[in-house]
Each structure stands twice: as structure tokens, then as C-alpha cells.
N, C-alpha and C positions, 0 to 999 in steps of 0.2 A: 517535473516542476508544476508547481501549480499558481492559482491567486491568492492574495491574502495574508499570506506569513511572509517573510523577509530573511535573507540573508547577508552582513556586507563582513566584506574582508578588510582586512588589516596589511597595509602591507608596509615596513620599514622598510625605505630604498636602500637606508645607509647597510645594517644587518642583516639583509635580505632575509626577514623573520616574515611569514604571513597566517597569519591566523582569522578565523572564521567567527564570526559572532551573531546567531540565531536568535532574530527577532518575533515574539508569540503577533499573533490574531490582535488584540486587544493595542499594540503597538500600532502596526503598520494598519487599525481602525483609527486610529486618533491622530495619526501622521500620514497615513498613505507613502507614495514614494516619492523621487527625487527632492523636492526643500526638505520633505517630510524627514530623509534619512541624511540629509547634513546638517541641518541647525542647530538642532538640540547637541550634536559634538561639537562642532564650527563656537557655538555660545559658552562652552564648558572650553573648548582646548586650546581656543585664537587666543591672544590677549589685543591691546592695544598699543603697546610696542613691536609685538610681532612684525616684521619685515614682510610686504607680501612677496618680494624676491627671494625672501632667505630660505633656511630649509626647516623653521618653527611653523610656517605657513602648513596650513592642510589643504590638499588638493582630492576633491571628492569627484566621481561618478557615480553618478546615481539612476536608475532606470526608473519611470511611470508606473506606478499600482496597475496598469492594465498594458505596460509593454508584451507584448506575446499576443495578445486576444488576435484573432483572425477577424479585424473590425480595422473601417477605415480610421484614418487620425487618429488611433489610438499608441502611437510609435514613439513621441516624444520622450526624452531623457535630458538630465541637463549635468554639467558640471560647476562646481562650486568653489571658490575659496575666497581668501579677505582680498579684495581686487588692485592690482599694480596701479589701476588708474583712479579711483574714488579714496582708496584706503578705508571702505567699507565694505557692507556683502557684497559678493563677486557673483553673480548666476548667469548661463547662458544657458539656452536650450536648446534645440533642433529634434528634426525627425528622420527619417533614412530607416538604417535598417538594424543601427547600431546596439539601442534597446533592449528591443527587443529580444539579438543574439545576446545579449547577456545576461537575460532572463532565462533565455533558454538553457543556458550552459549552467545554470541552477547558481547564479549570484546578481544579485541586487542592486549591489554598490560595492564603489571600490574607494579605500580611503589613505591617500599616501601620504606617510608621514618622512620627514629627514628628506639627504637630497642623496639618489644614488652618484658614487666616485666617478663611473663615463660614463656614455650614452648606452641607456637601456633601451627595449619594450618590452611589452606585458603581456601574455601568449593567455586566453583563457578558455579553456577548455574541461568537462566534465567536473564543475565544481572546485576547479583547482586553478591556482592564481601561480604562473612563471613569470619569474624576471631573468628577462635574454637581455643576449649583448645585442646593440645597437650601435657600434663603431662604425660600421660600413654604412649606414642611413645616416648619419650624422653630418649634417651638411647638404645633404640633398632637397631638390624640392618635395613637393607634395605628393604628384604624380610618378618622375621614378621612385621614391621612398615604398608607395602602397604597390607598385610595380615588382620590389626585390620580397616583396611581403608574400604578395601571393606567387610567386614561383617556392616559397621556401614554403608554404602553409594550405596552397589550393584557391579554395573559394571560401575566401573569408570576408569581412568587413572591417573595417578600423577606422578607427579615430587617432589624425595625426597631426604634427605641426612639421611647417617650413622653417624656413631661414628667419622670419619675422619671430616666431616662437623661440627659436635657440638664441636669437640674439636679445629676445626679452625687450621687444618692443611692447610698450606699456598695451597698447590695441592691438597685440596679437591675438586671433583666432584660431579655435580647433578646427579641423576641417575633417570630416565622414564621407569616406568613398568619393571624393572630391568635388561633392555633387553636394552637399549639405551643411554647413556650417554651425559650429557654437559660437555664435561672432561676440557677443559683446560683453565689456569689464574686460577683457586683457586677461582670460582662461589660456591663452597660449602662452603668455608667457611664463603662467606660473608654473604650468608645465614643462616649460623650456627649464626655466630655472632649478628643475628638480631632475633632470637630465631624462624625462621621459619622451621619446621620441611617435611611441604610438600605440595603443591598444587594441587589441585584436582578437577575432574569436569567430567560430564557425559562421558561415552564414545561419541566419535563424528558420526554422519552423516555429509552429505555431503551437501554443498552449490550449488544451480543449477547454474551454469555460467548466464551471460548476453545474449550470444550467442549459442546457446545450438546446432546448423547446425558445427559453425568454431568448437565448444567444439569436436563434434564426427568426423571432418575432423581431427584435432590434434591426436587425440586418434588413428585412421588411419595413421599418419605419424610417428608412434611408433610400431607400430603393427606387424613387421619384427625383431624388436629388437635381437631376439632370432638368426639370422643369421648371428650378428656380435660378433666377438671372443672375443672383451674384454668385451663387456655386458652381453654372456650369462655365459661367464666364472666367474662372479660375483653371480652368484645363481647357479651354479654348487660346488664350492669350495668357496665362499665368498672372502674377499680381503685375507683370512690370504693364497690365492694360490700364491702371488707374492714372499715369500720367497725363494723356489728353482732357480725362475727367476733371482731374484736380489743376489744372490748370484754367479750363474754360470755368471751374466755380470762384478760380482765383487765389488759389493756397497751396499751388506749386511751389515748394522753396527753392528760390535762384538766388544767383548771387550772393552766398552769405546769408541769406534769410532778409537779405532789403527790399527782395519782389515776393510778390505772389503769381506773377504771369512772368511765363519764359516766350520768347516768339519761337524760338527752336524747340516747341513742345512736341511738336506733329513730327519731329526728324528723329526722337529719340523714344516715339512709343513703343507699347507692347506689340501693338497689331501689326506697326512695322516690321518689327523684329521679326513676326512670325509669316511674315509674305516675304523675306527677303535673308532672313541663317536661320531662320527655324529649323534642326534635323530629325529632332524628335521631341517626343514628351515624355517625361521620368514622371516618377511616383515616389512614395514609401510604403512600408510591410506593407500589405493588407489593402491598399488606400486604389479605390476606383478613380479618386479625384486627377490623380498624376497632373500636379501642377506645375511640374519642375519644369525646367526649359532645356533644353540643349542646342546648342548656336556652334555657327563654326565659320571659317570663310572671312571674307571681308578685304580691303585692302590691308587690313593689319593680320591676317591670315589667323585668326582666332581661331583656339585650340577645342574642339568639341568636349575632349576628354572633364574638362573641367566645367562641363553643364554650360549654363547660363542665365543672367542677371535677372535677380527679383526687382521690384517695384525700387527700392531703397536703395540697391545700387546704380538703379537707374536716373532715378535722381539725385543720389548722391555725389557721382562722378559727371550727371551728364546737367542740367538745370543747377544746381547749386554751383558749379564754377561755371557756369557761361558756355558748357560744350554742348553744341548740338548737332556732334557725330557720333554714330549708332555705332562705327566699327569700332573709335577709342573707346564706346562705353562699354563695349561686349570685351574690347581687348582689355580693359583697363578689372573690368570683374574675374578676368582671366589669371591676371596678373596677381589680383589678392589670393583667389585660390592656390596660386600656386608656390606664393610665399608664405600665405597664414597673414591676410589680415582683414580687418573688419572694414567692409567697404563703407561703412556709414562714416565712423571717426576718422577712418583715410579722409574722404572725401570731405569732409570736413574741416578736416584740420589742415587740406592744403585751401580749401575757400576760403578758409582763415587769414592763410599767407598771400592769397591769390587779393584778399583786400589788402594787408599791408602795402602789397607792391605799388596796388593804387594809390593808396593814401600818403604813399611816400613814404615808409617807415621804414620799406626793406627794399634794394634796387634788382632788377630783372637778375644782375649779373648774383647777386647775394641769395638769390630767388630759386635761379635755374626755371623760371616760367615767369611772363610776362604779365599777366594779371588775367582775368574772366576770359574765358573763349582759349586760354593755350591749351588743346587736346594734349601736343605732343609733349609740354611740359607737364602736366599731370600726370602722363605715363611713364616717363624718367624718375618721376617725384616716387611714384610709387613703391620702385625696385628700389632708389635712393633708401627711402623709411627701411623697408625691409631687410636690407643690408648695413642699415647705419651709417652710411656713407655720405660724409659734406654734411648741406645744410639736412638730408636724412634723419643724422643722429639730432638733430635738435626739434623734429616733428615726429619723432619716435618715442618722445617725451608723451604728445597729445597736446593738443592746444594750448593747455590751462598751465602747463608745466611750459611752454616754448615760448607762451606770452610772456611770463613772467621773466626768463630771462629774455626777450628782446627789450620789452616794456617800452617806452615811446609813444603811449596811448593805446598800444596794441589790442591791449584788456578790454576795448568797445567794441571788439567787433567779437567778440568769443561767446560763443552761441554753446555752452553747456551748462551743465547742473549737476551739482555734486562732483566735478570734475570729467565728467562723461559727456560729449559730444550728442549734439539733439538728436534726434531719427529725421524720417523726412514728412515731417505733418504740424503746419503750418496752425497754430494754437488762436490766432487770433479772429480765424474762420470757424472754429469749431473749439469751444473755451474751455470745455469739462477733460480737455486733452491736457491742457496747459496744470491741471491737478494731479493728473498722473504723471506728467515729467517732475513737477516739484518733488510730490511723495514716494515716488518711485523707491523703492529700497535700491534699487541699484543704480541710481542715476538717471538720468534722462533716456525715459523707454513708452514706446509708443504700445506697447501691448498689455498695459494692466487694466482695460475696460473698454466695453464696446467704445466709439468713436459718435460723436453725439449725431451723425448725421441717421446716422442706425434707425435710431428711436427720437427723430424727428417729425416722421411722418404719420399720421393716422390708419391710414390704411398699408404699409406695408407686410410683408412678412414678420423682417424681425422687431417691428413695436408689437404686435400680436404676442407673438412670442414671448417678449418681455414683459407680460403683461402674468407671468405666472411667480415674477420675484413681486410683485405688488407694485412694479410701475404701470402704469394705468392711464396717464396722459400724455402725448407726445409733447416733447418739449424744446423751443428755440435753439437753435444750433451756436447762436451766440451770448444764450442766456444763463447767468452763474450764480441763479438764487438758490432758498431752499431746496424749492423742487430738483432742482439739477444734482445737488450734492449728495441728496438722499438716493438720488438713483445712480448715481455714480458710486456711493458706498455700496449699497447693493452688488452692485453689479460687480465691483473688485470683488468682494467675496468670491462671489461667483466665480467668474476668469481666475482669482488667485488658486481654486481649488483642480484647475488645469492646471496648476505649476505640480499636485502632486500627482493626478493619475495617469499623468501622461497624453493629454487631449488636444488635440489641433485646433484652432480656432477656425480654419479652412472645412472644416468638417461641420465642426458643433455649435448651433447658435449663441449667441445671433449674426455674428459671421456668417455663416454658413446654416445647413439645413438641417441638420440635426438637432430634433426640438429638447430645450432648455427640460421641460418636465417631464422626460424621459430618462435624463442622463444616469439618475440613479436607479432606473430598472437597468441600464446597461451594467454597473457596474454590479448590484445584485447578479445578472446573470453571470459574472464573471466570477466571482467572489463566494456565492448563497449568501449575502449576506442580507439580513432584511433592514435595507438601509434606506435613509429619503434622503431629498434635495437638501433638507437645513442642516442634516447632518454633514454632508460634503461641503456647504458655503461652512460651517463650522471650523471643518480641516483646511479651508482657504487663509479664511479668519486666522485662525492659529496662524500659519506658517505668515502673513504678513505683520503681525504683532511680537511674531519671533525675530524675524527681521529687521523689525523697528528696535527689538531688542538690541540686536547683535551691534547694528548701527550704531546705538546712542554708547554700548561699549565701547566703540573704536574710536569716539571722539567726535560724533557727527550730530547736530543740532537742532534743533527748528532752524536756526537762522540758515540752515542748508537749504533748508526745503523752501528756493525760491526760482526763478527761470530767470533769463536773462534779462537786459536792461531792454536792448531791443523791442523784446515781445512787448513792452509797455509802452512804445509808438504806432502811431496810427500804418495801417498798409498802405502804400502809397498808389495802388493799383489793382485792377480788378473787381470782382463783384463786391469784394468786401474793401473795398477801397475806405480808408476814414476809422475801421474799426481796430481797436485795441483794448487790449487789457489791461483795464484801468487799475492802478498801485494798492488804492481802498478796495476795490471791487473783488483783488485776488485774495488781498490779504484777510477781508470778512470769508471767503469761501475755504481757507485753508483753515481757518479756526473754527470753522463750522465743520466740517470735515474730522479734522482734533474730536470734536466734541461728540459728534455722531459716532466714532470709530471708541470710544469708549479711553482718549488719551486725552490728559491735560493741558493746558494751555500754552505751554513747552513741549506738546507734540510728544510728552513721555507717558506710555500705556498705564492708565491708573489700578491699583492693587485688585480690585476688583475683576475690573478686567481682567489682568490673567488670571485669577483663581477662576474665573466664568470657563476661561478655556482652558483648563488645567493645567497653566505653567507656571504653577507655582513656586517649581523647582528654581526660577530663574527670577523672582521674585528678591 
């Protein structure tokens, strides 16, 4: 196997036919991988009736243009279809080790069509795609499921769904060697729905680059890492250390998103976590950083095997419903692992009900948890969702779908976009964020551009840094003019072209140390391809203009692309106490936005535009 070309499979669950389809150079240069190798089918084969339950729905994996490389963060892979929870594009990504092994075993992408008759998996080894029975996994959780996996297969890897997944809870999650998650859009259930239980494939080695001299000069321009404060602090404490941060700046979300400041912030940090269940520190392929967590112990005897909590479930289960116990939020991250679900829209969509009960809409007994602060009913609530059981089955919907059938005003407290539950970064602290949850093709996601605090400062690393896409002046954390939206377009490019090669943002600036006008001599060494940076923000660009595509197919609008009512009152607490984003203030920045991205005033990519990035085809 090498870089550069592509392969992805075909596989009918119904007719268990699978066939191979070889992608030239000139492809997998203008698409790269993962969105690269589902849009362009997902755009031609989804319609807008398609059912994302049914078995018309296409369910894609897809591995990173640089899965394989012997380089840190360069692991991620994502899974793809029309989403149970938006009814638009569905993407989730993660890292581990999955990738990678699928690269290795000389395929690409896997792309299922139809729903297999009973439960299957996907055994993938030397180029070649098996569908096994799956009867006996079927029903089990996470951990025994990948348990009967490797007694039958060695030392392998997989990506699998719980009980949340087979029941086709709309926020099911994939879950990777139970340590690593595709959490968001409800990629588990559509997998559930097609009766696949898990895929599977050798552990991975490593792919020799093209250039093997630039491969170890690269390798060299990381190799300080350790010197800079947000990278090393990443594998000291993992991300769950930002909690005491974003609190004391005041853009904690508690309670439903009506605070900014938790008092039980200090009881649910990272650093706690790590003097008191820290057992060790994971990684993925290749990655020095090992940010991963593993926890265990506690009065709720938290199960190690299932890792432990990043930043998002930490505040998702722990500040956002009122808990500030460390054991329910490490048990409670436990628990999604171990059913398949996404701790952000869990955690959200029981804050959701956790206000009703306040507000009086829904009673404790109707509830099964008492309002802000019930640890132990948030932990019930959880297996409840996962299982479909009582009020379960009706937060198994997701918020947007549980408000509307309780309705009684419920619709004010519902903190999503596009139908997808927020992440945990508090927009009215930090406003060029609140651009990316509206635009987001997938809903509300905190990961389509640096975070304005980044390139706030003068003298940092990563405004330096930034300073090679043509931002040039640090800019207001709470400011939503030109300057901001132009470096915010920027910069999605950028980050969108990690959605296809597969790149961490833990790794790669401005996140992280790995400098921005470097990236594409890395991927030259990987590739020989004599490629630059506008070239790769190119393949970014594409693959979000695809997406806007596939979207505006399925029925989704500009008038989508807005945040909650919420975010448009002032904080009531905190540093940013008083500030909000004000109605004119967003709606000038999103049409600005429109028009810098090369789409008309209805947010629809104009003709031009795509013939600029050659999708013409979908013109």
C-alpha cells in the first residue's frame, strides 16, 4: 500500500456482492480522503426522501489521505451518511488506530449499501471485504462485543456499536477499541439500522512515505512539541484540563447554557481527574502526544477498560446539568462508551429535561431526575436513552424531536442547530465560534476553525503562526466584523482540509505545534506530490461547498443556519457577563460569510464557484 491513489469497496449487505473500485492520482489529488471519498457518491446516490433509517441510506468509512504515515495525528478517519438527527450530511471523525488498519490492508473506504437480513460484521483483511455473522454480538455491549472479536480474530481493531446503535437512537455513536469515538450526527444508528455490528481488521503497521529524507525532516519540525504549553498540556491533563480555564474566563456551559460560571468547576477538572483515577495515558498510531485518558475506581467503580472523559464529556455530563461529581462524570462517560452514545447530545438533551423539570413542564416522577445537580439521575437517564426504555425512548428522539412532542414551551430551552445538540463552547465569550455552529454542515460542531481566543493575542505561538494564511492582526475575542469573518473563512478552509487527510488538530496548528506552512511538505513527503498549502485549503474548500451542496439537496436552508434564541441574551455571569450576540450583529456576519465563501444570499454556492473548484458535475 502506498499514498496517493485510492481504493473503496462496494459492499450490498442485502446480496452480499462486494466489489472494488480504483481511484487514479488525479482523484484522490482533488478530493484527498475521508469527505473526499463520500460526497461526491452521498451527492449522486442519497435523495431527499431517503430515510436515514432505511436501507436507501449509504453508510460510508472512509480513511485520511495520510492514514498509515508513521507521523503523529495523522490517524483520523471518519464515517459518513445522511444523519438520523439533522436529515442532512452526517460526518463524524475520530483517531485510534482504526485508519490506519485500513489502509494498511490495502482499502480506503468502505461503502454499504441495502440493510444486511441479521446481524452481521465486516472482517477486512488483504484487500478483501467479508461479511460474517454477527448473531452472537448482537445485543451486547461494547466491550464484551470487541471481547468475542478478538478471541475469534487476534489482535485486531474495530469499530463497533452498543445497544444505543442497534436500537437506533437518533445520537448513537461508533465507538474504536472503546477508547475512541465517531460521536456525532447519529453514525451509530445508521449503522445499527443496516444491521452492522462491527468492522474489523488487523492491527496496523505503518506505510513507508514516498520521501522517506522530507518524512524524517518533518518528524524533526515536531520534535520540540513538548516546549509549547498547549501541546504539552494535552498529554499532561488531556483536554478534560480546559474546564477550570473556561470557567474562570466565564464560558463554562452550566446549566443548559443559562451560566457561564459553575461553582463545582474545581470538583470536575482535568487535573483532578488526573491526581485522583488517572491509570494511564493512551495515544493513537504513530502520536507522541497520548492524550487519551484512562480512569477507573471511584465510589461508582468506573470501568478503566473504556478509557476516559475528554473535555466535552466533562462538561457535558458534569457543568451543563449542575453535577459536580468527578466519579458520576467518569461513570457516566463510561456508560456512553459502553452503550454507543454521544456524550455531548446525551448530556444535553437530558440538561434539556433537567430544565423542564424546573420550569415545571415535566414532573421529577415523569423525569426520573429531579432537575440541575441529580448525578444519579443522569446516570439512569443514560442506560434509559440507550435502551429505549420509559421516558428513554422519548430522549432517544434528541432534543428537537422530544421538545416537539412534549411542547409546553419546552422549545426555549433547546440549545441546537440544524437539529444537533451544541458542543460545549459557550459562543457569546468567543463569537466567530457561534459562525461555525450555524454553518456547520453538520450541525452544531465546535471543530470547523481555530477558536477566536487562538489568534487573539499578539505575541502567541498560534497568531504567528496564523499569520502564513494572511491573518496578520490579532483580533477581539468578541468581535464579529470583517476582519473576523475573513479570518474565520480562511481558516475553515484550512481545518476543512483536515477533514480529508486525515489530521489532528492536537497535533497541527494552531491547535497544536505543528506549524501551518509546513503541512504540505508533510504531505508531499508522503505522496512525492509537488503540492502547496492553497492547494490543500482548495481540497477543504471543495469538500465544504460539497456539503453545502448535499445539504441544500436534502431540504436544508439558510433559514437553518442560525443558533439558538438563547445565545442572543446577554450572560448573566462572569467575565463576560452582559455580552451577547446581538440578532443584526449575527445576521450581517453570516451574509458576509455567504458572500466571502463565494455563495449567494440564500447561502447557495454560486455557479462560478463550483466550476472554480471543479464541481461542475453537481452544478
Amino acid at each position: 500500500m502506498s499514498f496517493g491513489k485510492a481504493k473503496r469497496a462496494w459492499i450490498n449487505l442485502k446480496s452480499k456482492e462486494v466489489s472494488m473500485e480504483h481511484l487514479d492520482e488525479k482523484y484522490t489529488r482533488k478530493w484527498g480522503g475521508m469527505r473526499g471519498l463520500a460526497l461526491p457518491i452521498m451527492l449522486k446516490e442519497i435523495e431527499k426522501d431517503t430515510d436515514p433509517l432505511g436501507p436507501l441510506n449509504l453508510l460510508i468509512v472512509a480513511a485520511g489521505l495520510l492514514n498509515g504515515l508513521g507521523f503523529h495525528g495523522t490517524c483520523r478517519y471518519g464515517i459518513y451518511a445522511k444523519s438520523p438527527l439533522t436529515g442532512g450530511f452526517g460526518g463524524s471523525d475520530a483517531g485510534g488506530y482504526f485508519g490506519p488498519a485500513l489502509r494498511a490492508q490495502g482499502v480506503d473506504a468502505l461503502v454499504f449499501k441495502e440493510r444486511a437480513e441479521k446481524p452481521v460484521y465486516i472482517w477486512i483483511e488483504d484487500e478483501k471485504v467479508e461479511i460474517k455473522d454477527a448473531t452472537d454480538l448482537w445485543g451486547l455491549e461494547t466491550g464484551p462485543a470487541l471481547e468475542k472479536l478478538r478471541e475469534k480474530h487476534g489482535k485486531v481493531t474495530a469499530i463497533l456499536i452498543g445497544p444505543a446503535g442497534e436500537n437506533q437512537v437518533r445520537f448513537a455513536c461508533v465507538i474504536n477499541d472503546l477508547h475512541h469515538v465517531n460521536g456525532r450526527t447519529g453514525m451509530g444508528a445508521v449503522m445499527g439500522s443496516k444491521n452492522i455490528k462491527a468492522i474489523v481488521a488487523p492491527y496496523p503497521k505503518a506505510i513507508p512515505p514516498k520521501d522517506p529524507v522530507l518524512h524524517q525532516e518533518m518528524i524533526k519540525v515536531f520534535s520540540n512539541w513538548k516546549d509549547d504549553p498547549l501541546s504539552f498540556g494535552l498529554h499532561v491533563h488531556g483536554t478534560a484540563g480546559g474546564v477550570t480555564r473556561l470557567n474562570q474566563d466565564g464560558i463554562l456551559p452550566t446549566m443548559n447554557f443559562q451560566q457561564g460560571t459553575f461553582e463545582g468547576a474545581s470538583s470536575i477538572d482535568g487535573k483532578l481527574m488526573t491526581e485522583t483515577l488517572l491509570k494511564e495515558r493512551l495515544g493513537c498510531f504513530a502520536c507522541a502526544v497520548r492524550c487519551k485518558r484512562v480512569v477507573g475506581g471511584g465510589k461508582y467503580d468506573t470501568d478503566p477498560n473504556y478509557g476516559g472523559p475528554e473535555y466535552e464529556t466533562m462538561a457535558a455530563l458534569g457543568s451543563l446539568c449542575g453535577v459536580d461529581d468527578l466519579d458520576a462524570v467518569t461513570k457516566g462517560h463510561e456508560l456512553c462508551n459502553r452503550f454507543g452514545l454521544d456524550t455531548i447530545s446525551a448530556g444535553m438533551t437530558i440538561a434539556w429535561l433537567m430544565e423542564c423539570v424546573e420550569k415545571g413542564i415535566m414532573t421529577k416522577d415523569e423525569a426520573i431526575v429531579s432537575g440541575f445537580g441529580d448525578a444519579q439521575g443522569m446516570l439512569k437517564l443514560l442506560e434509559k436513552i440507550a435502551r429505549r426504555e420509559g421516558i428513554g425512548d422519548l430522549l432517544a428522539e434528541g432534543s428537537k424531536r422530544a421538545s416537539a412532542k412534549v411542547g409546553k414551551g419546552s422549545e426555549k430551552f433547546l440549545m441546537t442547530v440544524k437539529g444537533q445538540e451544541l458542543p460545549m463552547h459557550e459562543p457569546r465569550g468567543k463569537k466567530g465560534v457561534a459562525i461555525g455552529y450555524a454553518l456547520s454542515p453538520t450541525g452544531a460542531d465546535h471543530m470547523q476553525f481555530a477558536h477566536d481566543p487562538l489568534f487573539a493575542s499578539p505575541d502567541s505561538r498560534p497568531m504567528k503562526d496564523i499569520m502564513a494564511l494572511g491573518i496578520l492582526e490579532p483580533l477581539p475575542v468578541t468581535y464579529l466584523g470583517p476582519e473576523k469573518i475573513r479570518a474565520i473563512t480562511y481558516l475553515w478552509y484550512f481545518w476543512a482540509a483536515f477533514n480529508h487527510l486525515g489530521c489532528c488538530y492536537f497535533v497541527f496548528s494552531p491547535r497544536s505545534y505543528f506549524p501551518i506552512h509546513r503541512l504540505h511538505s508533510l504531505v508531499e513527503a508522503a505522496t512525492g506530490w509537488n503540492i502547496t498549502l492553497w492547494e490543500l485549503m482548495k481540497m477543504g474548500e471543495r469538500g465544504l461547498n460539497a456539503a453545502r451542496l448535499f445539504n441544500l439537496k436534502m431540504g436544508l436552508t439558510s433559514g437553518d443556519d442560525v443558533i439558538p434564541e438563547r445565545l442572543h441574551t446577554p450572560l448573566p455571569d462572569g467575565a463576560f457577563k452582559g455580552s451577547t450576540i446581538g440578532k443584526d450583529e449575527f445576521k450581517d456576519a453570516v451574509a458576509l460569510c455567504y458572500s466571502m465563501m463565494g455563495w449567494d444570499g440564500q447561502g447557495i454556492p454560486k455557479r462560478e464557484k463550483l466550476a472554480e473548484l471543479g464541481l461542475e458535475e453537481f452544478i
